[in-house]
C-alpha positions as CSV (number, residue, x, y, z in Angstrom):
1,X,101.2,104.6,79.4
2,X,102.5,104.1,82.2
3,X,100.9,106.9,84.3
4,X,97.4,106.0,82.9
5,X,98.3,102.3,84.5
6,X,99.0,104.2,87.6
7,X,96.1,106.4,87.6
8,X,94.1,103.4,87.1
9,X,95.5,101.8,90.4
10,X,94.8,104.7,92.6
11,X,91.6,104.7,91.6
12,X,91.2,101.3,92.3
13,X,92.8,102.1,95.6
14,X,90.9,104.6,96.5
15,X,87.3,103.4,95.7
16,X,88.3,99.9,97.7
17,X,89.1,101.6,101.0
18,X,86.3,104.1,100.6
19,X,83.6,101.2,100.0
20,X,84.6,99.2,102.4
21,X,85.4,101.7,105.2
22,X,81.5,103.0,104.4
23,X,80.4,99.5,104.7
24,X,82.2,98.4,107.8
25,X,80.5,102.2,109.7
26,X,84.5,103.2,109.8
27,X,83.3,106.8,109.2
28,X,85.9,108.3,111.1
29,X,89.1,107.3,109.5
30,X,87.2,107.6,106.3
31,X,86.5,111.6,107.3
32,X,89.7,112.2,108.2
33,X,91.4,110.5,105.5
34,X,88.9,112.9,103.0
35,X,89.7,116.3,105.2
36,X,93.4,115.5,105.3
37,X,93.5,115.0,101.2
38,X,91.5,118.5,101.4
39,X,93.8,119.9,104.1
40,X,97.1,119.4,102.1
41,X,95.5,120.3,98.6
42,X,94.6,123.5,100.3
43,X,98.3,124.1,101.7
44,X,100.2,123.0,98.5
45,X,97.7,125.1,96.4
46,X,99.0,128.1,98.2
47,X,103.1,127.0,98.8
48,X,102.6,125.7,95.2
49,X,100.3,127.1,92.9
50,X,100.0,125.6,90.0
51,X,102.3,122.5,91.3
52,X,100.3,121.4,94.1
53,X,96.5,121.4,94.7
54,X,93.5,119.6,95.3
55,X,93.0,118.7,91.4
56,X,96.5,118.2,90.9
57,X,97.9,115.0,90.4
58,X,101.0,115.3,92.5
59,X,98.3,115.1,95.6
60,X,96.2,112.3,94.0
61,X,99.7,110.1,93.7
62,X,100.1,109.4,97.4
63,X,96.3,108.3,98.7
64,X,97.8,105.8,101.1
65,X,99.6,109.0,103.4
66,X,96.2,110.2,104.2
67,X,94.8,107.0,104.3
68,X,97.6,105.7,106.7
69,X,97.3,109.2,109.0
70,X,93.3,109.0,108.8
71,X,94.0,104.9,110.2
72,X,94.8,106.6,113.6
73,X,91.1,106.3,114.2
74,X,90.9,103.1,113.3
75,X,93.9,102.4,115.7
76,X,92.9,104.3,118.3
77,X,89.3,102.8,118.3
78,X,89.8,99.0,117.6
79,X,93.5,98.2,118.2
80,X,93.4,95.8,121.6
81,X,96.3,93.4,122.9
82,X,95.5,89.5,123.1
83,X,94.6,88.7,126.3
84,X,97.5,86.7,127.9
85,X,99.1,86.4,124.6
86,X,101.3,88.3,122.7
87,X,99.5,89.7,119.6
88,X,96.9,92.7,119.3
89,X,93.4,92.4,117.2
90,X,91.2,94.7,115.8
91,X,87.9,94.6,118.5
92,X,84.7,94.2,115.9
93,X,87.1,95.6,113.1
94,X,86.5,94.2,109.4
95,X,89.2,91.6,108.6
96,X,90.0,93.3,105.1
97,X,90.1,96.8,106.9
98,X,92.4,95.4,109.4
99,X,94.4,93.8,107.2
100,X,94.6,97.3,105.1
101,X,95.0,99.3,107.9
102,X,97.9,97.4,109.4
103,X,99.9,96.5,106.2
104,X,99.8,100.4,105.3
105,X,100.8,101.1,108.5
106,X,103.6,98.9,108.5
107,X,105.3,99.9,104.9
108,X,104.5,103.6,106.1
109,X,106.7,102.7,109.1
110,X,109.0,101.3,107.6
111,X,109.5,103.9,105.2
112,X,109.4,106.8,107.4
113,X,112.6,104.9,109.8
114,X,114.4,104.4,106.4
115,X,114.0,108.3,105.3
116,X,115.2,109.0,108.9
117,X,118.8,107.3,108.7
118,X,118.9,108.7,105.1
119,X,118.7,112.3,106.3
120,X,121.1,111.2,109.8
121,X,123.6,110.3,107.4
122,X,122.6,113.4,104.4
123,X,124.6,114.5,102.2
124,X,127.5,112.1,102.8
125,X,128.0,108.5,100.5
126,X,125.0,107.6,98.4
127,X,122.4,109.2,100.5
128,X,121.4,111.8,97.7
129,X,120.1,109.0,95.1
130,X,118.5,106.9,97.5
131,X,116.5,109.5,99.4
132,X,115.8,110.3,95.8
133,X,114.6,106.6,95.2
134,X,112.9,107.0,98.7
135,X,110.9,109.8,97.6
136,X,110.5,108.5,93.9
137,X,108.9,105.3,96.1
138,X,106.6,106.9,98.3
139,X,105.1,110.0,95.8
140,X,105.7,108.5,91.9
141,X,105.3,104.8,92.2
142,X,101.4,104.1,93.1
143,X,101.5,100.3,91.6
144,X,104.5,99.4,93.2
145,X,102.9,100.8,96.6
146,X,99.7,98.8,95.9
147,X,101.2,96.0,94.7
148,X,103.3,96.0,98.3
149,X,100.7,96.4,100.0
150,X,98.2,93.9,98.2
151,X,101.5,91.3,98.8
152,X,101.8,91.5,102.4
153,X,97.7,91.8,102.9
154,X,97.8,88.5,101.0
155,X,100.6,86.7,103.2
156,X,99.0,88.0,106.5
157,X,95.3,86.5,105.3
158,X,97.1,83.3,104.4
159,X,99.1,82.7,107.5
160,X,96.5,84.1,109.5
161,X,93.1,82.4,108.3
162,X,94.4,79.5,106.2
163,X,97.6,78.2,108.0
164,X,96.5,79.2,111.7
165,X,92.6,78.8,111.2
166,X,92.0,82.6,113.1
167,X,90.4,85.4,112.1
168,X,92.7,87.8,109.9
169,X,92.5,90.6,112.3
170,X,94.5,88.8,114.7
171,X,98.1,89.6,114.6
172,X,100.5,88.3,116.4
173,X,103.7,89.8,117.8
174,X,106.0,87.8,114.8
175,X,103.8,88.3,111.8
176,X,103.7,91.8,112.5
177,X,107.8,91.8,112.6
178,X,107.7,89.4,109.6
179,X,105.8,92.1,107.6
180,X,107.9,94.7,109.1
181,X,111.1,92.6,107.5
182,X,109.1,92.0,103.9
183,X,108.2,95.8,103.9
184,X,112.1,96.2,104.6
185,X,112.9,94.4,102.0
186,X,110.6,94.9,99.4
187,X,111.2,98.9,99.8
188,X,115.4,98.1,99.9
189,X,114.7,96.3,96.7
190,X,113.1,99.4,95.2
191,X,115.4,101.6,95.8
192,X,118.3,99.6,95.3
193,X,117.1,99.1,91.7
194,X,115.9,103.2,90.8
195,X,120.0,103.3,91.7
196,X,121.1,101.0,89.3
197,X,119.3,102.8,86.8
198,X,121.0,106.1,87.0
199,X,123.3,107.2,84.3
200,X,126.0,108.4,85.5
């Protein structure tokens, strides 16, 4: 039941960002985020077969690391600091794609710097179960990766369009380390509680 739920939200996911990435003309990230789920299915099917592969689910489960890596483009193309101000925008970038490409960026981030003092500090403490929690996060836990992402996408529209009266793909310099402190959390949380499951 439970994996059918999950299922359910990466498909979700996935046809959000691909209609509104072909809506908004953001062709490129949407191309690379295609050839990189192509690109790894391809690999894994040969370093795995039978584990790993395009039609496999263990490369359906984590859309949002292609997704992120393919956001380079949208980065690279829109990403401009505020003049005289310290922020950055998205230049002609579609506030919902912003706001996706920015919170996955941020939780990817954030992961990736907490899998990094993990391994600096491997095999020593408790640094086995939580990279395992870490890993459990990032590749077996779609909703709770949605859902954190759908969270601080929220928060940032709120503060950003509501509260401040700007459009959302404005960020400035403390809402971006606000989010970096809620994806902190949030991901601490996670892990913290896959622990406290174990049976010892």
């Amino acid at each position: 039941m439970a994996a059918n739920i999950g299922l359910w939200f990466l498909a979700v996911y996935i046809a959000v960002f691909v209609v509104a990435a072909y809506k908004a003309g953001e062709f490129q990230w949407l191309w690379a985020s295609i050839v990189l789920w192509l690109g790894f299915g391809f690999i894994g099917a040969r370093l795995l077969p039978g584990i790993w592969g395009i039609t496999h689910l263990s490369t359906a489960y984590m859309p949002h690391f292609y997704i992120v890596l393919g956001s380079i483009f949208f980065f690279v193309n829109r990403w401009k600091k505020i003049p005289q101000g310290s922020g950055w925008y998205a230049e002609g970038g579609n506030p919902f794609l912003s706001l996706f490409a920015v919170s996955g960026a941020l939780l990817s981030f954030v992961w990736l710097v907490l899998a990094l003092i993990v391994y600096s500090r491997y095999p020593t403490g408790l640094t086995p179960y939580v990279s395992a929690g870490l890993l459990h996060l990032y590749w077996l836990e779609p909703v709770y990766w949605v859902c954190m992402q759908v969270v601080l996408m929220l928060l940032f529209y709120f503060h950003r369009s509501i509260i401040v009266g700007m459009p959302a793909n404005f960020f400035s310099s403390r809402q971006l380390h606000a989010g970096l402190l809620l994806a902190f959390f949030l991901q601490t949380a996670f892990v913290v509680k896959t622990m406290l499951e174990i049976r010892y």
